[in-house]
Every structure is written in structure tokens, then in C-alpha cells.
C-alpha positions in Angstrom: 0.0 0.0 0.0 1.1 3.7 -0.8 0.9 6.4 1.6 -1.9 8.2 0.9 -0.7 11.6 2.5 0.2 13.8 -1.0 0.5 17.3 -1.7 -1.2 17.7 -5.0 0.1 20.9 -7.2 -1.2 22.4 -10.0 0.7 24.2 -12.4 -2.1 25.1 -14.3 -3.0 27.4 -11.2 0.9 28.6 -11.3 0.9 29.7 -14.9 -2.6 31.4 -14.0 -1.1 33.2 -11.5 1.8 34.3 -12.9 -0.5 35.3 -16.1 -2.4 37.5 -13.7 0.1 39.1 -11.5 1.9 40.4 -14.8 -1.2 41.7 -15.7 -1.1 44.0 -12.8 2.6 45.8 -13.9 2.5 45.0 -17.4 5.7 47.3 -17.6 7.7 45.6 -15.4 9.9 42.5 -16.0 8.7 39.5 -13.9 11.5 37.6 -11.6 9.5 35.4 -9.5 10.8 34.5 -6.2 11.7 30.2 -6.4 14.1 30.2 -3.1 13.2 26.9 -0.9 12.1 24.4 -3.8 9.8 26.8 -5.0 8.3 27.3 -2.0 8.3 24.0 -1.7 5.9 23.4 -4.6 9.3 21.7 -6.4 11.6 23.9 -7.9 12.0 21.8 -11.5 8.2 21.4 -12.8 7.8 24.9 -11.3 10.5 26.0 -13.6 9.0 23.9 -16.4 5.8 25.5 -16.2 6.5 28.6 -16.3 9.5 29.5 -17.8 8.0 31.2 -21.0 6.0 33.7 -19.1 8.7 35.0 -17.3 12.0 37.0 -17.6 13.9 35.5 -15.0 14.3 34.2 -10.9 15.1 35.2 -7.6 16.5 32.3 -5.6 17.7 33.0 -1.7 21.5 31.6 -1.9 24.6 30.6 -4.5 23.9 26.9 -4.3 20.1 27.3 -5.4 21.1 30.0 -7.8 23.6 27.1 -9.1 21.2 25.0 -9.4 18.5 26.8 -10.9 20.7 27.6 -13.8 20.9 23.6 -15.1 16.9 24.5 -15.4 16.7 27.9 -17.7 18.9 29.8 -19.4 16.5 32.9 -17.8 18.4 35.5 -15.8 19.1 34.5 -12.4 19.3 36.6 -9.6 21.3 35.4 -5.8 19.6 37.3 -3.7 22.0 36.5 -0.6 24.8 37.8 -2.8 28.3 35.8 -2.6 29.7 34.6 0.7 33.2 34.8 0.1 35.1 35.7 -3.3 35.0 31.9 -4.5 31.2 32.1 -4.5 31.6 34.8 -6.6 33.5 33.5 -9.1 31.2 30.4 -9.5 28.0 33.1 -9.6 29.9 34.7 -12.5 31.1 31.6 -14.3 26.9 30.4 -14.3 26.2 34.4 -15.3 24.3 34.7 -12.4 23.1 38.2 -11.3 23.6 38.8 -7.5 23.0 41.2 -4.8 25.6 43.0 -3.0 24.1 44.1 0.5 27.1 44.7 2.5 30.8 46.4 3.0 32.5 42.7 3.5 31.1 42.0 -0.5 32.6 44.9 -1.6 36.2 44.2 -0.5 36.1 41.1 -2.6 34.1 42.1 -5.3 36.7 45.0 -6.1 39.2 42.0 -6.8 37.3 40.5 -9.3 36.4 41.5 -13.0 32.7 41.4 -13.9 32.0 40.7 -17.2 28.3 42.5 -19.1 26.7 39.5 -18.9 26.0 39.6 -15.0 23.9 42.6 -13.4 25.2 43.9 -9.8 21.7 44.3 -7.3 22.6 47.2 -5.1 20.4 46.6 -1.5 19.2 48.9 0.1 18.5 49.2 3.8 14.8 51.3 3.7 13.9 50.2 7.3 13.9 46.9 7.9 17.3 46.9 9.4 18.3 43.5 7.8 20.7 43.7 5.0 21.4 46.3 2.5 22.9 50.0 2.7 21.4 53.3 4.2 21.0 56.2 3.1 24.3 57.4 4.3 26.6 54.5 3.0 24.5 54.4 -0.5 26.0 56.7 -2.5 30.0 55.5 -1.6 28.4 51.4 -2.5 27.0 52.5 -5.6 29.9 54.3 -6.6 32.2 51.4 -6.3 30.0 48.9 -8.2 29.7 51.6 -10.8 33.7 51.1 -11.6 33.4 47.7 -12.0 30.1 47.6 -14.2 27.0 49.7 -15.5 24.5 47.2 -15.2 23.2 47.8 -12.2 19.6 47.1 -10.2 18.5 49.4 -7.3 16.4 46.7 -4.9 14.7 47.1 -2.0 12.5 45.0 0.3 9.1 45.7 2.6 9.1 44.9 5.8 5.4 44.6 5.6 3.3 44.8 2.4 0.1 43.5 3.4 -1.7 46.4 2.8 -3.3 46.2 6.5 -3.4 49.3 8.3 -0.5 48.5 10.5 1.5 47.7 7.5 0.4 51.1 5.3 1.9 53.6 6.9 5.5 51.9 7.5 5.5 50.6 3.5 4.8 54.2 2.5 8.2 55.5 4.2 9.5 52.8 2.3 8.7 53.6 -0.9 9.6 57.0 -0.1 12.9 56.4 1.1 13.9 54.1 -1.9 12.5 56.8 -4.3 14.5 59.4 -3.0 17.6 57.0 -3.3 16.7 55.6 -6.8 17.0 59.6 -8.0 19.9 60.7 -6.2 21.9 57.2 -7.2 21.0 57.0 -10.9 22.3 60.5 -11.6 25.8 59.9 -10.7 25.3 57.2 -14.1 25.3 53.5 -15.1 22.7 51.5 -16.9 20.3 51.5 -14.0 17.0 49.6 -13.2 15.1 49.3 -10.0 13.0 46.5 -8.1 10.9 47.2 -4.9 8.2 45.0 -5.0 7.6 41.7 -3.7 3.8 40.0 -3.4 2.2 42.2 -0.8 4.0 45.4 -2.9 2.7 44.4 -6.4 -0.7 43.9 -4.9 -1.0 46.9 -2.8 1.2 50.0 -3.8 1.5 50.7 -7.4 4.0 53.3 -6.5 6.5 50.3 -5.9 6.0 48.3 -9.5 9.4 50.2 -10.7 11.4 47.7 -13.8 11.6 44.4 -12.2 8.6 43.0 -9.8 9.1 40.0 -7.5 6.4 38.0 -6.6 6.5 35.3 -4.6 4.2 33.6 -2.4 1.1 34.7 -4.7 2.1 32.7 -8.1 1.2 29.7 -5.7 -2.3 31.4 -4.8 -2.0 33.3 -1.5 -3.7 36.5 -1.8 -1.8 39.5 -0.2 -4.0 42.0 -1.6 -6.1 43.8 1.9 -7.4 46.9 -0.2 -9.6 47.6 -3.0 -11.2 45.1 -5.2 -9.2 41.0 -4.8 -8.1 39.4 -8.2 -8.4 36.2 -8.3 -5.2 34.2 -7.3 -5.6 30.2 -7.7 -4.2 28.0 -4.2 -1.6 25.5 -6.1 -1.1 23.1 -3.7 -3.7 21.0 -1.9 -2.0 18.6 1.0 -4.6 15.5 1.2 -4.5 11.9 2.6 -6.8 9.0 3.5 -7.3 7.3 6.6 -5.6 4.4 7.2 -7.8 3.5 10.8 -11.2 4.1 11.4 -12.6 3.4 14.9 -15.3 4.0 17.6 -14.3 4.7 21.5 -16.3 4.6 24.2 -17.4 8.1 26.4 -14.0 9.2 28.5 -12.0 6.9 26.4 -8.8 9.6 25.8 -6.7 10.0 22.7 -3.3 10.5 21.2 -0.2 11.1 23.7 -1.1 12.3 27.5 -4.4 11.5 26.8 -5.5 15.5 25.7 -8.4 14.9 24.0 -11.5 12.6 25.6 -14.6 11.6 24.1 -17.9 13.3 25.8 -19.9 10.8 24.4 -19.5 7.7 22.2 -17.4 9.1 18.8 -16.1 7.8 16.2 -11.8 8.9 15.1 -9.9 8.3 12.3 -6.4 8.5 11.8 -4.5 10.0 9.2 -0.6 9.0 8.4 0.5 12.4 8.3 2.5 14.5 11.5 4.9 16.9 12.2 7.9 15.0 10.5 6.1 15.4 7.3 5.5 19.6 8.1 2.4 19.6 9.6 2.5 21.8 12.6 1.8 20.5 16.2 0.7 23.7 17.6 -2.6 22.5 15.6 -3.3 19.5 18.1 -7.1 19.9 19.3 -7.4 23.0 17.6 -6.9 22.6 13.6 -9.7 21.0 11.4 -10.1 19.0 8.2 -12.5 18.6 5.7 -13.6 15.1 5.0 -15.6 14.7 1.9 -16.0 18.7 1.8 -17.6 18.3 5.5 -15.6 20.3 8.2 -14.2 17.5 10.9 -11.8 18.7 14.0 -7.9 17.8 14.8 -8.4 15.9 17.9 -5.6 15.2 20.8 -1.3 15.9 20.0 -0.4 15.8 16.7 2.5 12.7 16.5 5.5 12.6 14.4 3.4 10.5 11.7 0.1 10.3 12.7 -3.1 12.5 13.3 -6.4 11.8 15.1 -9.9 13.5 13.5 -13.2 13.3 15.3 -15.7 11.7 12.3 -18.8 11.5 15.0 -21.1 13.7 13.4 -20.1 12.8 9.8 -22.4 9.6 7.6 -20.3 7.9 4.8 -16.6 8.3 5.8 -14.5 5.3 4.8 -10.8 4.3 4.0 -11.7 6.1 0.7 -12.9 9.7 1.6 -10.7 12.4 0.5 -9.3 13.9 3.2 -8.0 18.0 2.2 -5.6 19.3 5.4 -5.2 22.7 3.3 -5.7 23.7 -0.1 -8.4 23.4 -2.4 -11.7 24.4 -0.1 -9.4 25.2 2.9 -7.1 28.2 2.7 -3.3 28.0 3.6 -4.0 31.2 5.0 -6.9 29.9 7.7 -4.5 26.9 8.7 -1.5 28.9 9.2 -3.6 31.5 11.5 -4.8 28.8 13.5 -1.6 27.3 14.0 0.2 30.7 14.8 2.7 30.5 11.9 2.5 32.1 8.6 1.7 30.4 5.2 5.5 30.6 3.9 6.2 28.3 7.0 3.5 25.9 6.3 4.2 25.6 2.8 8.2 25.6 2.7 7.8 22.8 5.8 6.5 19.7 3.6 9.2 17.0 4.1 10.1 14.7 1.5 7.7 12.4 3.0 5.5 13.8 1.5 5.1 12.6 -1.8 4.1 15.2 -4.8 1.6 14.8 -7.5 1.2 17.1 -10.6 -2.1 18.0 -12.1 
């Protein structure tokens, strides 16, 4: 018997919302955001599906970038930049584009000839205090990238681009403050193009579309858009399984480890072979649900490493071939990751290899 417990993808969705995303900025080049296996959707039939759409990728460090590049001949950009001057030379040997965020890169990139084929991405620090240059140091980075090439990208990233109302304000700064960079850098030359937006920025704030936009999270379906009218964004993955025991205990009986959850009256539980060694989170133990046949059915007692218990009382016609959907198609990443505390990027980038995958 195979494990029933799949994550189901479709690519049609992917290609849809790519298709609609670009519809948004039709201006702007589109570099989606494929760091952590695509989100772990799988990095290759990602790739595969929507390589034609697109005009290149952001991956997070060298060895994805590396590996990206056996799968398009697209642009590529690193957006951890190079740890150390041998990482630099293998980013320019792939012609990989990569981001230079920090004083330490600059020692070692002023060492090394950077041929036209690769574009430098200048970060810059706009208040989330992570990586990149301030205002202050700016002008002296740009300047010394501009001697060693004019292809140059200006990039920024929110800290929050939600569009909530707790988000709005602080994404506005940001905008300003990489605006008033963008001018004062691009008139000391170079060939220069900026990039601001990421998901929640594309959605929300037109003012950040600039040259190069960089979804992420919504060409998989999550919806980042809080204001104005929602466009309609596809969920690509659906994580589903089957029960593999189906069984009645008696009023008081208890369930799962320590005995958290009892019955308050004869109930019927199945269990599912998934847990949190194949990604899904414990912090939903008696509080996460399912939906059994489409029919809403709770999480009941700790979530173990492989194994989940559901409470299928109140539900007619479940057996060892109801469809079981954990998240996805009917049930929003978005509600599951609320209710377990974490965010959607978590949920979906924590599927283990257990898990097996299955194209549609």
C-alpha cells in the first residue's frame, strides 16, 4: 500500500497566477521568487511550467542559484549575494546576477572583473534593518560597483506589504525612502534599473511596480491584496491523505499522547498518516480541522510525528476512501496557518520529503 498523504500541485494554477500578476505591472519584467524548492511546490516542474512567461528568478542563496541555472537559461538573480570571493566567481562563471548588500562584499568584489553578462543588485536598507545600505553609506556602494560595471539594479524589500493598516503607513516610508535613493543614485550614471516589489508590494502599492517585480508567495495562490477590489489568485497546492484506521471509542476513552483529547460521548476517530515530521505543525493538536468529503471534521488530541487523530462522529459515509484536504483546495493555507500561529511561507516551505508530490 502507498501512503496516501500527498501534496497535490497544480501548475495550471501557477501559470494562471503568474499570467495574472503580470497583468497588474504589465511594464515591469517578472523575476518570480523560487528560493526553498519553490516554495516547496518543487523547484523543476515549477521551472517547467512557467518559464515562457517570465524573464527570469530570484533564488535565496549561491547553491540554489547554481542550481536553478541547469533549469533555464533565464536570468538569475542570488539574492544573498556571494559569501566569500570563490562564491563569486562560480555566480559569475553560471552568469548569475547577484545582490551585493554589505561592505564585507565589496572588498572582494573590487578583486574581481565582472564581465556585461552579469547585473550587480545594489540593497538597500529602507527600514527593515536586515541587509542592504542606508541612506548614508549608499552613495559611496553605488559608486564602487559603478567602476566595475554599468549594469546595475536598485532593490529594495518591505518589511510589511500586506496592505493592512498597520502595515500602510511603514510601506509608505518605504517607498519613499527608496525613491528618493533611486534619483539621487542613478544620476551619478550607469545603466540602472530598480526593483521594490515583492507579493504584498505588487498587490498593494503601485508606487512600488518600478522595472523588475518580485512575486513570490502569490504565483502559488496566497492572496496579499487587503485593499480595493481582490483578483483572483488560484491555491496550487492541496496537502490530502486518507485514513488508514477508522474506529469507535467509548465516552471518557482519551486519545493520542497524554491523553489530551477525551470523548464526551460515544465518537467515532480516524487517523491520518500524516505528522509533524512530514511539516504539519503540532501547535494545531485539538485545535486545527479537516475537511472530510468537503464536511468540516476537528484535529483531535497531539499531533504525532506521523500520525493525526480527527473526530468523524457527526459525519455519515466516511471510509478508508474519503478524500481527506488538510489545506488547499476548499481550505485556505492562510486559515491553517492562522490557527496554528505561523504564517503560510512556514506551512508551505515545511513539507518534508515524505511527502510525496503529485502534478495535475
Amino acid at each position: 500500500m502507498t501512503r496516501p498523504t500527498i501534496a497535490e500541485i497544480n501548475l495550471s494554477s501557477i501559470q494562471q497566477n503568474v499570467i495574472q500578476l503580470k497583468k497588474i505591472s504589465p511594464n515591469s519584467l517578472c523575476y518570480p521568487v523560487v528560493k526553498a524548492n519553490a516554495y516547496g511546490h518543487g523547484l523543476k516542474k515549477v521551472v517547467e511550467a512557467i518559464d515562457a512567461l517570465i524573464n527570469g528568478y530570484c533564488v535565496a542563496t549561491s547553491e540554489e542559484a547554481i542550481n536553478l541555472r541547469r533549469l533555464t537559461s533565464k536570468s538569475i538573480v542570488c539574492l544573498e549575494g556571494p559569501y566569500n570571493s570563490n562564491e563569486l566567481r562560480s555566480l559569475i562563471l553560471k552568469k548569475i546576477d547577484f545582490v551585493i548588500h554589505s561592505h564585507r562584499q565589496l572588498v572582494f568584489l573590487n578583486k574581481e572583473e565582472i564581465p556585461m553578462s552579469v547585473k550587480i543588485w545594489l540593497k538597500l536598507d529602507t527600514g527593515m534593518n536586515r541587509l542592504g545600505f542606508n541612506f548614508i553609506e549608499a552613495k559611496n556602494a553605488y559608486l564602487k560597483i559603478l567602476k566595475k560595471t554599468n549594469n546595475i539594479v536598485l532593490m529594495s524589500h518591505f518589511s510589511s506589504a500586506a496592505g493592512t493598516k498597520t502595515s500602510l503607513d511603514k510601506s509608505k516610508k518605504q517607498i519613499q525612502e527608496f525613491t528618493k535613493l533611486e534619483k539621487k543614485l542613478k544620476k551619478l550614471g550607469g545603466n540602472t534599473l530598480s526593483s521594490l516589489c515583492n507579493s504584498g508590494g505588487l498587490l498593494n502599492y503601485k508606487k512600488s511596480h518600478k522595472d523588475i517585480m518580485r512575486p513570490g508567495i502569490a504565483i502559488f495562490g496566497v492572496n496579499q491584496k487587503e485593499t480595493g477590489k481582490k483578483i483572483t489568485l488560484k491555491p496550487a497546492l492541496t496537502l490530502k491523505s486518507k485514513f488508514i484506521s477508522i474506529k469507535e471509542v467509548k465516552k471518557g476513552d482519551k486519545v493520542g499522547y497524554d491523553g489530551s483529547w477525551s470523548a464526551k460521548k460515544d465518537s467515532v476517530i480516524g487517523i491520518l498518516p500524516i505528522g509533524y515530521a512530514d511539516g504539519y505543525p503540532v501547535t494545531l493538536s485539538n485545535n486545527g480541522y479537516v475537511l472530510v468529503n468537503g464536511k468540516k471534521a476537528n484535529v483531535i488530541g497531539r499531533i504525532s510525528m506521523d500520525l493525526i487523530a480527527i473526530d468523524l462522529t457527526s459525519l455519515s459515509n466516511v471510509d478508508y476512501e474519503s478524500v481527506v484536504i488538510l489545506y488547499g483546495k476548499g481550505l485556505p493555507i492562510e486559515v491553517i496557518s492562522k490557527l496554528a500561529g505561523i504564517i503560510p511561507y512556514s506551512l508551505m516551505t515545511s513539507l518534508t520529503e515524505r511527502v510525496k508530490k503529485k502534478y495535475i
